[in-house]
Residue, then its C-alpha position, 0 to 999 in steps of 0.5 A: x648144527x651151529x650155535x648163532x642168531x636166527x630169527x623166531x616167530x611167536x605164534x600167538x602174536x602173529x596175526x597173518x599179515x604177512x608185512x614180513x614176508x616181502x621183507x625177509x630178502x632170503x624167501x626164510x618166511x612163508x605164511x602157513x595155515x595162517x602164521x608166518x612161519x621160518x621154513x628153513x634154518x638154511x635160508x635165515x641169514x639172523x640179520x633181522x630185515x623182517x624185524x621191523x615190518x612185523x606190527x605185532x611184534x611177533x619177530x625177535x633174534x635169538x641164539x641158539x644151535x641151528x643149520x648153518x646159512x647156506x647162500x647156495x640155497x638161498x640163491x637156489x630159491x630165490x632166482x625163482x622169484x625173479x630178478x627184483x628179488x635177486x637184486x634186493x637180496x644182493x644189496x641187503x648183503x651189500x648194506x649188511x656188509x657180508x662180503x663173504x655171502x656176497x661173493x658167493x652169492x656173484x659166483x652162483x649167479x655166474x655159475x648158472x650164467x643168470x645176468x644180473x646187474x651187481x653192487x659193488x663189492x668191497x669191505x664193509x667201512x669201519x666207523x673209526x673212534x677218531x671220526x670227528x663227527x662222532x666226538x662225544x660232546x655233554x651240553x648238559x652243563x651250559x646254558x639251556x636257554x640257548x637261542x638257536x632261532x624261534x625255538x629253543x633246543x633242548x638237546x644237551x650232547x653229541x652225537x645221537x645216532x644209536x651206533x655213534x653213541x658211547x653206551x656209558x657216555x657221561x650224559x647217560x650216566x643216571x639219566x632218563x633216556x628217549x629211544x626215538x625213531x628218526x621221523x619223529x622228531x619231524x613228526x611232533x611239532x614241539x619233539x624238544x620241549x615234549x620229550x627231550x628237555x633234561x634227557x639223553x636221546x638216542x636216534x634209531x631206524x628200525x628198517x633202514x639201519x644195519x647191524x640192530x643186534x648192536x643196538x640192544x647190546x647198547x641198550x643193555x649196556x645203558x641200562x646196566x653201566x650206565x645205570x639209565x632211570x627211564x627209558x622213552x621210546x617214541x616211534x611213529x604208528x607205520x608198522x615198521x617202526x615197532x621194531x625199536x619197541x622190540x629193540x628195547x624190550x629185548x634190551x631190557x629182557x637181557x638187562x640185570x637191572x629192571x627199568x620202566x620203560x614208556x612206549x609213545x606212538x606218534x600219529x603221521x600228523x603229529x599227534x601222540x596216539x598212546x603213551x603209557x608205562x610198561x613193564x618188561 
């Protein structure tokens, strides 16, 4: 037994859905007497791909002693299922940047000669503090009428990516915060004006980004160097994205400070479904 992340299923959230099992690229969940249950600590890889399908938000990360992952077993289980299921579980390795699972992953595949097309395998890049696109920029001391065209926009810092930004960056500094889900400033015809005019932003995908575990240790950290005031989330109404929800309440779980936190629910033709204050 090892202590390390591992995914858990609360119960009386779960509702039986099953949006987590296709999502779970390890075949780790299977739906029991009705529940969406972890079946083995073996298969949990602790990377959290099923984190964001669960409407419920029944799924969340947690450390504690558990079996050690075995890729052998996975791969054991999982070429049952075809190759569709190889391939996905092959490039979530891949975008997780886990070379090391990945190559055993290869060497089972050619151990027991299952063909199979591979991505490439290489090191996982690393995002240097030099790149220039990820330079920290405070526009919160200029103008704020600047005219950029029909509209004027309210975004007051660079960048916004959640993993560019530095958690006690100046513009977060005593700040109200908005968390939003990267569609939902296309969704919402006025997102600048609504939400984001005299607020720093963070930008996030629930599903499609690597690495979440990183963005509530960020988000921790906003709420407890930075000493954030408020903290809106504005996610779409698709399932998958109430896992930025549950990315900040986690934040706020393991913060020392306590923060009122503002989910907002943004319908696919803009309209906002729900706003309203919650405490964590």
């Amino acid at each position: 037994m090892v202590k390390r992340k591992i995914i858990e299923i609360n119960e009386e959230k779960c509702n039986g859905c099953g949006l987590c099992i296709p999502n779970c690229p390890e075949g780790a969940i299977q739906m029991i007497d009705g529940k969406a249950r972890l079946i083995s600590d073996l298969f949990c890889d602790g990377l959290g791909a099923c984190l964001g399908h669960c409407p419920q938000g029944a799924i969340t990360i947690v450390e504690r002693e558990a079996e050690p992952y075995d890729e052998s077993k996975v791969m054991a289980n999982i070429v049952k299922q075809g190759k569709n299921v190889v391939k996905a579980h092959l490039h979530h390795l891949k975008e997780h940047g886990e070379v090391k699972y990945l190559n055993q992953a290869v060497d089972y595949l050619k151990k027991h000669r299952i063909e199979i097309p591979l991505p490439n395998i290489g090191e996982k890049p690393v995002m240097r503090c030099g790149c220039p696109g990820s330079e920290a920029k405070d526009f919160s001391k200029e103008d704020a009428s600047i005219d950029t065209g029909k509209s004027h926009s309210q975004l007051r810092q660079w960048p916004v990516q959640l993993h560019l930004v530095s958690p006690q960056a100046p513009y977060f500094q005593g700040r109200d915060v908005v968390l939003a889900a990267d569609c939902t400033a296309y969704a919402l015809g006025d997102f600048h004006g609504e939400f984001l005019k005299g607020r720093g932003l963070a930008i996030a995908c629930p599903k499609l980004d690597s690495d979440k575990e990183i963005y509530v240790e960020k988000l921790t950290e906003m709420i407890d160097k930075a000493k954030i005031n408020t903290l809106t989330v504005v996610i779409m109404q698709v399932p998958c994205c109430r896992g930025l929800l549950e990315i900040a309440k986690q934040a706020a779980g393991k913060a020392s400070r306590k923060i009122p936190i503002k989910p907002v629910i943004v319908g696919i033709r803009g309209e906002i479904l729900s706003e309203d204050w919650v405490n964590v």
